[in-house]
Backbone bond lengths (Angstrom), bond angles and torsions (degrees), N, CA, C in turn:
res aa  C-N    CA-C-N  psi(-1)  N-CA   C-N-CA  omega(-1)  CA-C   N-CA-C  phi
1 X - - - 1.464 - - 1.520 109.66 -
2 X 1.454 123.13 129.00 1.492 122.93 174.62 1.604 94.67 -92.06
3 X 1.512 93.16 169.01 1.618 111.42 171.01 1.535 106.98 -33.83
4 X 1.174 95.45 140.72 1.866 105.18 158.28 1.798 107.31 -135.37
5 X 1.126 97.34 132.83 1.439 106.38 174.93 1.897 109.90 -120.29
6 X 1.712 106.57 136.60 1.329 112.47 -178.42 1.381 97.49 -88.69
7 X 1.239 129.55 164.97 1.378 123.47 170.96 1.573 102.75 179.98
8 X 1.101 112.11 140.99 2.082 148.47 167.70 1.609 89.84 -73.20
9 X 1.206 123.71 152.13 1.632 132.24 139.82 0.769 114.10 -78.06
10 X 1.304 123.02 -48.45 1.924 118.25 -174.11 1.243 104.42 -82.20
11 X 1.455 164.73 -4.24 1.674 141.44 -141.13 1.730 79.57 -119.03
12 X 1.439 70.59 119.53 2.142 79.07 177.69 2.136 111.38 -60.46
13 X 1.288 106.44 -21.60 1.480 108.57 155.06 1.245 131.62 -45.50
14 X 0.979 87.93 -52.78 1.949 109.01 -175.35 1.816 94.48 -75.71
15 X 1.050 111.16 -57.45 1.638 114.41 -171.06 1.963 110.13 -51.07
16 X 1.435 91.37 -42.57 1.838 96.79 178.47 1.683 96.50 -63.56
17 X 1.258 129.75 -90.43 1.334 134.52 163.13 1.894 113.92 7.91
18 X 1.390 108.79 -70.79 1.665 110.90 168.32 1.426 112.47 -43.31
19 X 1.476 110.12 -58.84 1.597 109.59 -174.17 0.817 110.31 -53.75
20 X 1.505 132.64 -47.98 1.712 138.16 -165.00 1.804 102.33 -55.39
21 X 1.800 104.65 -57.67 1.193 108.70 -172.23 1.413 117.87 -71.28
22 X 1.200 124.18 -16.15 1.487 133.12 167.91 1.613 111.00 -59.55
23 X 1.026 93.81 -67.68 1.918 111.34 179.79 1.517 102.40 -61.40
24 X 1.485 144.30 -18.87 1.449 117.14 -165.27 1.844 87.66 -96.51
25 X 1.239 112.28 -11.44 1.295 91.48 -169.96 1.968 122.47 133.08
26 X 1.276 82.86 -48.07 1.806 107.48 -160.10 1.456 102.38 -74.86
27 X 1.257 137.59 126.26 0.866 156.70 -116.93 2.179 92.31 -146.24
28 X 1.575 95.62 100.43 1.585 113.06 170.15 1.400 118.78 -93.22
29 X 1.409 113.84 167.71 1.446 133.51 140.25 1.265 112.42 -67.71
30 X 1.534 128.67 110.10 1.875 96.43 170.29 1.857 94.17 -109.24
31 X 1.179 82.85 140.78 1.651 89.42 167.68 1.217 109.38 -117.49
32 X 1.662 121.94 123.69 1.571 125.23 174.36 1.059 111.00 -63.05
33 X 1.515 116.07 142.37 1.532 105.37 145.24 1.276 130.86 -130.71
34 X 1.585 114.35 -177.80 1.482 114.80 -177.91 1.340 95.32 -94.29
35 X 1.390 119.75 148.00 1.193 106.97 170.52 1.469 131.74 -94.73
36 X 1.450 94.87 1.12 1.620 117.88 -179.01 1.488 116.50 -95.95
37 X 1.370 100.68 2.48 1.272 117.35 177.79 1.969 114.14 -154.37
38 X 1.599 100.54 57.42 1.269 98.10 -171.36 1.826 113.65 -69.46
39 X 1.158 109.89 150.77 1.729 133.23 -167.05 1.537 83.89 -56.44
40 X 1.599 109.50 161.12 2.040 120.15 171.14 1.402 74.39 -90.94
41 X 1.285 132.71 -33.78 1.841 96.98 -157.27 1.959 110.82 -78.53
42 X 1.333 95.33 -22.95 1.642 98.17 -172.64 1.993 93.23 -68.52
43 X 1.828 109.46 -50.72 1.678 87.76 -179.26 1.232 98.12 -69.31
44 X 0.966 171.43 -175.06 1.705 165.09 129.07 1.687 80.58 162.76
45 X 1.288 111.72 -57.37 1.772 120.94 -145.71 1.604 98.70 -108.14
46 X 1.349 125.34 0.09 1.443 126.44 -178.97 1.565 105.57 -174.14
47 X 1.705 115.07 85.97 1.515 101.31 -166.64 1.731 92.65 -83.87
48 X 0.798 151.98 35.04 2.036 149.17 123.39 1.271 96.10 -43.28
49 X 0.985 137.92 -58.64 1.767 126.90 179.53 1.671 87.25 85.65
50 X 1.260 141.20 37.67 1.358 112.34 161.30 1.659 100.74 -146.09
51 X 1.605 95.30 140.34 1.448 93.06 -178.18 1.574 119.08 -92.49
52 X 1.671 101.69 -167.43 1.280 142.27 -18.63 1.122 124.26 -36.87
53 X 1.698 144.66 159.75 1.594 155.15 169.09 1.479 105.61 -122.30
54 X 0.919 117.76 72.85 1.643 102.96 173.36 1.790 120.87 -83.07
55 X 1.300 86.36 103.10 2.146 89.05 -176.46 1.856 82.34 -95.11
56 X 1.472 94.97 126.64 1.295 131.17 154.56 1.019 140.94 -67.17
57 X 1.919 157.55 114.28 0.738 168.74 -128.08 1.380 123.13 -45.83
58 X 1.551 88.36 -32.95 1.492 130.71 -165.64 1.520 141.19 -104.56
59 X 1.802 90.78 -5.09 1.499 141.31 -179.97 1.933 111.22 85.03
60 X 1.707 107.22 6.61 1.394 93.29 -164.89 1.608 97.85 -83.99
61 X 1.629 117.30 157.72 1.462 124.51 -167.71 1.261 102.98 -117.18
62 X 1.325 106.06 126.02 1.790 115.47 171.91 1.336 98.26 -107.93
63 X 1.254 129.77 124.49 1.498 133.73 -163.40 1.519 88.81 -136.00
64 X 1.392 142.61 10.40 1.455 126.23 175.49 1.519 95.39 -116.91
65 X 1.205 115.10 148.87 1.554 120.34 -168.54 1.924 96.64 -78.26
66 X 0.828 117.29 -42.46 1.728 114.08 -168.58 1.688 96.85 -72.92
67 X 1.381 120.18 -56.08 1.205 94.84 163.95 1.315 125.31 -74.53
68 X 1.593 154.29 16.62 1.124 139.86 115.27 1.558 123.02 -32.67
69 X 1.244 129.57 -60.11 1.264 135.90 157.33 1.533 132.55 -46.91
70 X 1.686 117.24 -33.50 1.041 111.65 153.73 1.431 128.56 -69.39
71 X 1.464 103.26 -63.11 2.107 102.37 165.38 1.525 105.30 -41.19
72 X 1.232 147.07 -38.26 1.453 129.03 176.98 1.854 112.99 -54.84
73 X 1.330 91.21 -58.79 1.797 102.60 177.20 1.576 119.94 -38.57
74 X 1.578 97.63 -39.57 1.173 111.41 172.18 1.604 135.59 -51.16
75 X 1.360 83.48 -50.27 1.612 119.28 169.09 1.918 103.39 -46.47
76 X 1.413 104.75 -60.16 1.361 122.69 -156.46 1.357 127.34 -156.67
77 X 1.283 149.94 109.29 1.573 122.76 -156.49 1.901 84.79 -131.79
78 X 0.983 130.24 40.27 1.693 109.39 -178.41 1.347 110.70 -51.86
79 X 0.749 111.36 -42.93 2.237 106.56 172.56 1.473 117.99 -55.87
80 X 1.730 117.51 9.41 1.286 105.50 -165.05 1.736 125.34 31.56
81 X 1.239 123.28 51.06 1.137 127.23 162.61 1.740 122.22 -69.20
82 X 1.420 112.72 -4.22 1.507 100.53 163.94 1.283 88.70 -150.36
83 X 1.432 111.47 70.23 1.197 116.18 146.46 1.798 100.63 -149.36
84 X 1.362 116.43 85.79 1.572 91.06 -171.61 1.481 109.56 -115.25
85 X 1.355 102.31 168.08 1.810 115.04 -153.50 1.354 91.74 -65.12
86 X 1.580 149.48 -16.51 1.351 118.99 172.00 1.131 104.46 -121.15
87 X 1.250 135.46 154.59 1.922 134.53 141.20 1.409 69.87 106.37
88 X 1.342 111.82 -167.04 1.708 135.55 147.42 1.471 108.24 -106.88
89 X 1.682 83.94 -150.17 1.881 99.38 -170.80 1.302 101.58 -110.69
90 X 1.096 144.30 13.79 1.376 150.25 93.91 1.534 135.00 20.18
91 X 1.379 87.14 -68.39 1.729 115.69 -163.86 1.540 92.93 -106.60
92 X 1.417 127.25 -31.14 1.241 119.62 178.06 1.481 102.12 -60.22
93 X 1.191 99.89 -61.84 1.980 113.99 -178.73 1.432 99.14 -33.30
94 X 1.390 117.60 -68.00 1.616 117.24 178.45 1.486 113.47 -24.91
95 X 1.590 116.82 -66.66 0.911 98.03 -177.53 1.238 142.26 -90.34
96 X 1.577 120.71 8.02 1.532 117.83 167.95 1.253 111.97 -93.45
97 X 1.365 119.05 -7.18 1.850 111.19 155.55 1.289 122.22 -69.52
98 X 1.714 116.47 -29.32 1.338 123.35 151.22 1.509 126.28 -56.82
99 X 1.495 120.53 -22.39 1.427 115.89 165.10 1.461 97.97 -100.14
100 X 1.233 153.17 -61.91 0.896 135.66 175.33 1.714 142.40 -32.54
101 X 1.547 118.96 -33.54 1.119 121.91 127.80 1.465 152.73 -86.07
102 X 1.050 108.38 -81.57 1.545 104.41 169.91 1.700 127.60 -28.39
103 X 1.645 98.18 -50.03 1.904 105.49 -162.55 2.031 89.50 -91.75
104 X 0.944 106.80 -15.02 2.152 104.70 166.72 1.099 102.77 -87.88
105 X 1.549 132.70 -18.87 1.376 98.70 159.42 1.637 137.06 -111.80
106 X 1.147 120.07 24.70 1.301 177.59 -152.02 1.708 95.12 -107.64
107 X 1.690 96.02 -82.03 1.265 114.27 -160.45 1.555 103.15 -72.45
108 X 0.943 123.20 -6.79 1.454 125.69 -169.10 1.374 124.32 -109.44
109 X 1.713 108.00 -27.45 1.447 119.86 163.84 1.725 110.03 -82.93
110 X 1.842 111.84 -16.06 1.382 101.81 -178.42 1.464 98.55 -98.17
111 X 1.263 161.50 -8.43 0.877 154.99 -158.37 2.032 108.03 -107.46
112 X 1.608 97.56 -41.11 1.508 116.88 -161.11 1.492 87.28 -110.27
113 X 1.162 141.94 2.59 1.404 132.47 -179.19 1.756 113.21 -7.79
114 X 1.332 98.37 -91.49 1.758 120.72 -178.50 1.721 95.44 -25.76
115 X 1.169 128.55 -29.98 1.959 121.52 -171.92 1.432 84.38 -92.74
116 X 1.386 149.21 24.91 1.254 137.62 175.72 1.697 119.79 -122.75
117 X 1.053 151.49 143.14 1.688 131.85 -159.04 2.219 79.54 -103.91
118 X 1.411 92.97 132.16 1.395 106.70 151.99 1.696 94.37 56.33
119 X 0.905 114.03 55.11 1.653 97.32 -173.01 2.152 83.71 -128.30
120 X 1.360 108.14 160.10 1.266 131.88 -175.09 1.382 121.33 -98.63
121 X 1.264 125.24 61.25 2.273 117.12 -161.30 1.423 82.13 -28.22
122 X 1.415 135.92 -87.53 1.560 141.23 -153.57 1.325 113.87 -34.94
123 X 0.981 111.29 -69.10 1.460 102.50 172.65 1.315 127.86 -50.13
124 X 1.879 131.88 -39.02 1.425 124.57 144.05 1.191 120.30 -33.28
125 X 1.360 121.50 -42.96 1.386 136.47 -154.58 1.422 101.72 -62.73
126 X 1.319 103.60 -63.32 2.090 130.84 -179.81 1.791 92.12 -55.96
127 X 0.733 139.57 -45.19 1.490 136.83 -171.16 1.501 105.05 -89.03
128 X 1.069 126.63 -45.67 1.641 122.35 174.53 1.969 87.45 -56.42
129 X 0.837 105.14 -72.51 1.993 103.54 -170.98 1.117 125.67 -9.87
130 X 1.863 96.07 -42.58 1.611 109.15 -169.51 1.635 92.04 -83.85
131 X 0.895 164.71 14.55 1.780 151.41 129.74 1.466 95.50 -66.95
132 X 1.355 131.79 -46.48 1.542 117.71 -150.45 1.994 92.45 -76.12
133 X 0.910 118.51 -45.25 1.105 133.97 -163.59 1.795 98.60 -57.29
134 X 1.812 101.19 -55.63 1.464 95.19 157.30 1.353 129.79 -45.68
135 X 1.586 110.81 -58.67 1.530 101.41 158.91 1.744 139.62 -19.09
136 X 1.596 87.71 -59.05 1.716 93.55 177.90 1.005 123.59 -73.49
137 X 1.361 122.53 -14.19 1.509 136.59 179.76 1.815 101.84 -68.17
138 X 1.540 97.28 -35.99 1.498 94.39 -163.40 1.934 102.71 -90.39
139 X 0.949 85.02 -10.42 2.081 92.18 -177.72 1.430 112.16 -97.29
140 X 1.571 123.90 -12.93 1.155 112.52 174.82 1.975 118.52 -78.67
141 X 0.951 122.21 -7.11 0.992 138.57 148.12 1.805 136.87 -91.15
142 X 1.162 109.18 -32.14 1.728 99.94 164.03 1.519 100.98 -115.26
143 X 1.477 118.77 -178.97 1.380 126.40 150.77 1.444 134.31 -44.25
144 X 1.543 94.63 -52.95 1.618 113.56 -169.97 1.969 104.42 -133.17
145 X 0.828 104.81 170.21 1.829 127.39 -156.02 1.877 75.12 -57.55
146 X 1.221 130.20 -30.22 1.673 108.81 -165.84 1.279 97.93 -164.89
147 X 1.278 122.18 48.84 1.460 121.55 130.67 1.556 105.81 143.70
148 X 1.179 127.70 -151.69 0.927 125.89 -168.90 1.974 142.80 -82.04
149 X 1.257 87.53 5.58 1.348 137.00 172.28 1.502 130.07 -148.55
150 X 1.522 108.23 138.27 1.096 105.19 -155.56 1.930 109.86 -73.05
151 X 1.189 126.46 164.33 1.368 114.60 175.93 1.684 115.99 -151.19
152 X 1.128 157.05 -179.38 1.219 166.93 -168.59 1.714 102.14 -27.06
153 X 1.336 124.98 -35.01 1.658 130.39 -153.61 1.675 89.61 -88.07
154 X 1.081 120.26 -53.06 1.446 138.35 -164.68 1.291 93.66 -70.44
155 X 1.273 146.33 -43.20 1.681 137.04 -162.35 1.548 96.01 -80.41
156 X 1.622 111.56 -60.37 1.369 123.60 -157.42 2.047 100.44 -57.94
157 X 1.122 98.29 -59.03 1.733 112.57 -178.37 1.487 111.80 -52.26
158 X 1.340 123.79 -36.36 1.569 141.11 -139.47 1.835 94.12 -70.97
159 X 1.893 102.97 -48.57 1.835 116.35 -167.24 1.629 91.63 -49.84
160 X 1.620 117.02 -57.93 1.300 110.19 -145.02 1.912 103.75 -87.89
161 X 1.382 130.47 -8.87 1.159 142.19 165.06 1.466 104.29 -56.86
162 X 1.316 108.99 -58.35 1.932 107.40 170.26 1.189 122.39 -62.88
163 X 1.426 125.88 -27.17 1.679 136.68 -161.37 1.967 89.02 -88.56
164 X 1.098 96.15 -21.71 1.622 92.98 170.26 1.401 115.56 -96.29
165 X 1.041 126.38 -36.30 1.592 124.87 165.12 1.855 107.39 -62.15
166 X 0.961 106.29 -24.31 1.912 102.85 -173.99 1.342 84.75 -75.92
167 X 1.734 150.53 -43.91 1.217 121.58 -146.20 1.868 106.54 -82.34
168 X 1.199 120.35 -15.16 0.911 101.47 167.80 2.002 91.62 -163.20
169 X 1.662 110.30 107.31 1.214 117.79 -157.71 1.966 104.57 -76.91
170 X 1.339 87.64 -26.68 1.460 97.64 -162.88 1.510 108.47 -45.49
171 X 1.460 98.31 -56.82 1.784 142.05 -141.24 1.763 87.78 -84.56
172 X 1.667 117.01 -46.76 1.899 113.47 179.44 1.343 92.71 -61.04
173 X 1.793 126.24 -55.68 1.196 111.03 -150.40 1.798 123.90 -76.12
174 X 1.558 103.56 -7.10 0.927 123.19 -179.33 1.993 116.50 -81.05
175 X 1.821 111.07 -5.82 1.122 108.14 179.36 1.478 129.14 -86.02
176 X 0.810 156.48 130.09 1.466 152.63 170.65 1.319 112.60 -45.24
177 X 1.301 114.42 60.03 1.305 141.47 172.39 1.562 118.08 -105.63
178 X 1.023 136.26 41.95 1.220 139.43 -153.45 1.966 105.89 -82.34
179 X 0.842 132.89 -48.81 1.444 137.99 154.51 1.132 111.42 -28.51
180 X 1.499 129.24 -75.91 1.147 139.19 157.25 1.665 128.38 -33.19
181 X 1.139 131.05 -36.02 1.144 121.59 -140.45 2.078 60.92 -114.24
182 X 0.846 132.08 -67.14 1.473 128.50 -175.87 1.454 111.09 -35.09
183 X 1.655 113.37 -35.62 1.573 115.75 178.55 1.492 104.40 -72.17
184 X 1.123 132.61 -37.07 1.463 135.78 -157.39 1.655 94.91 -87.95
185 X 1.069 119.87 -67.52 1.231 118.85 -175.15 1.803 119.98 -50.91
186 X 1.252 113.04 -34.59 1.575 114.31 142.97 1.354 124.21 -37.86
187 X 0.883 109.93 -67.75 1.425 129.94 -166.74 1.663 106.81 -58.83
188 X 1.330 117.70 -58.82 1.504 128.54 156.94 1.195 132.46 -26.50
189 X 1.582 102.07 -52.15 1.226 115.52 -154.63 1.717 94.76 -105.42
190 X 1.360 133.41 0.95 1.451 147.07 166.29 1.154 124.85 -58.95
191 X 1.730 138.87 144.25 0.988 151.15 -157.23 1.434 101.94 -59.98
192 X 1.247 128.77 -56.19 1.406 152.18 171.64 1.505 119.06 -45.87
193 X 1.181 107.72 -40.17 1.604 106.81 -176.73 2.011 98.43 -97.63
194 X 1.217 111.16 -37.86 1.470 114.10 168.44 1.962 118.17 -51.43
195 X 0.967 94.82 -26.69 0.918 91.70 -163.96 1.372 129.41 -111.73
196 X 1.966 106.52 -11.41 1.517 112.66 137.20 1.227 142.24 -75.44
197 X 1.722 103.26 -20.22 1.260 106.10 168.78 1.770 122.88 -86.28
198 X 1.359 103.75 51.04 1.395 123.35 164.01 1.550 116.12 -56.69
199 X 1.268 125.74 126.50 1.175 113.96 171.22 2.181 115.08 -82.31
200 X 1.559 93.12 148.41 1.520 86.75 -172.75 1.680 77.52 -144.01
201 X 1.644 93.76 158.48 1.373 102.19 168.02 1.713 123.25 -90.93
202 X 1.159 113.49 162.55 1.519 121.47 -151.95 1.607 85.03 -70.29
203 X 1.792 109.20 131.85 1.173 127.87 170.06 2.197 117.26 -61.47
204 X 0.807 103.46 106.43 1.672 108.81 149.55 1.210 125.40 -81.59
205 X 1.542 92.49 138.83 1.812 97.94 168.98 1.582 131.62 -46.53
206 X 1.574 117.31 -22.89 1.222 115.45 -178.89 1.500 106.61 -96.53
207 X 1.298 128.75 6.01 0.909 112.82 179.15 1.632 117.05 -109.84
208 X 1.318 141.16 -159.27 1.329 144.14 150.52 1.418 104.87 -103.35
209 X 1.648 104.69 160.15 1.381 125.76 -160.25 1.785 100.32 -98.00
210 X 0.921 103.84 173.29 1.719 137.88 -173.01 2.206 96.26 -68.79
211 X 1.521 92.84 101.29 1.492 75.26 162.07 1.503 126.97 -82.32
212 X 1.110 114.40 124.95 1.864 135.78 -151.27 1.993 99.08 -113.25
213 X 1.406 128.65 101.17 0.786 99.05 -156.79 1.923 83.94 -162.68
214 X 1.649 128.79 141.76 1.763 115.67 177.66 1.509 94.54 -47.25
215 X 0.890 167.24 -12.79 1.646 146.96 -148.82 1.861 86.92 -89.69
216 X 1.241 117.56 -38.60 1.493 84.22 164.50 1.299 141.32 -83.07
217 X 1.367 119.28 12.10 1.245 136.47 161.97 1.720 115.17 -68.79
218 X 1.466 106.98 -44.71 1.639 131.42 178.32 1.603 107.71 -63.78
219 X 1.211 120.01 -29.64 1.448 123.99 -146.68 1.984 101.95 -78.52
């Protein structure tokens, strides 16, 4: 059995996870799913029910998206993605635990408000800012979050930077964010992010999965 990976198109989790596994090299099964109708084998192999699921060759399960992305690196890093030209991987780590907590939950009460009791989108909104704002602080001087090429901080951070511009596109594009909004739109509009966000149809059990693999990066 080779890798199989579960995966959403849209859940900026799942989307960091693809890139990682795209770029190290290693070559998956991805099977889509619905999420309204998740697979017995994905709960079977991760009862969290939320993806990415990466079952391994070997049967071991990486069910957290950053470690999806790290076990890929592992695999293969030719992009030097944790090795980047400024700070270390250190300071990278710093800061996607800083998007990963604080600005996801931020981003999640301003975006998902109404699933929240008494909660304010705006006021998430004004507090998610203050990371983006950090962001721009850090891009008006390099290209990317740590140097002159982009590396591990920029892929992992990049899903949920857009998942905040989708909740209200007008109002991001309207900020004096110009660093930023130039980093994201790179990043978007890149071979790498184009090219996982392939559409595939929702995987069944009787069938085989989506070979997911850099050769569509090459193509």
């Amino acid at each position: 059995m080779g890798h199989i990976l579960y995966s959403f198109r849209r859940c900026p989790y799942a989307m960091r996870g693809r890139m990682a596994l795209m770029v190290s090299g290693v070559e998956v099964e991805l099977r889509e799913v619905v999420l309204r109708n998740k697979p017995e084998a994905m709960l079977a192999a991760s009862p969290k029910a939320t993806v990415p699921v990466l079952i391994c060759d070997d049967g071991t399960i990486v069910d957290e998206s950053f470690d999806v992305m790290l076990w890929a690196l592992e695999q293969g890093d030719p992009e030097k993605w944790l090795a980047p030209l400024e700070e270390d991987k250190e300071a990278m780590l710093a800061l996607i635990a800083e998007n990963d907590g604080p600005f996801k939950h931020n981003l999640d009460r301003y975006k998902y408000a109404t699933r929240y009791e008494d909660v304010d989108g705006t006021e998430y909104r004004t507090l998610g800012a203050a990371f983006l704002g950090k962001l721009e602080g850090r891009l008006a001087s390099r290209a990317y979050l740590f140097g002159a090429r982009p590396a591990l901080a920029d892929f992992a951070i990049m899903p949920f930077i857009r998942q905040f511009r989708v909740a209200d596109a007008t109002w991001f594009d309207a900020q004096d964010w110009p660093h930023l909004h130039r980093w994201l739109g790179e990043l978007m509009s890149g071979p790498l992010f184009t090219a996982i966000m392939a559409k595939y149809s929702p995987w069944a059990p009787e069938e085989t999965g989506v070979a997911f693999s850099r050769a569509a990066l090459l193509d």
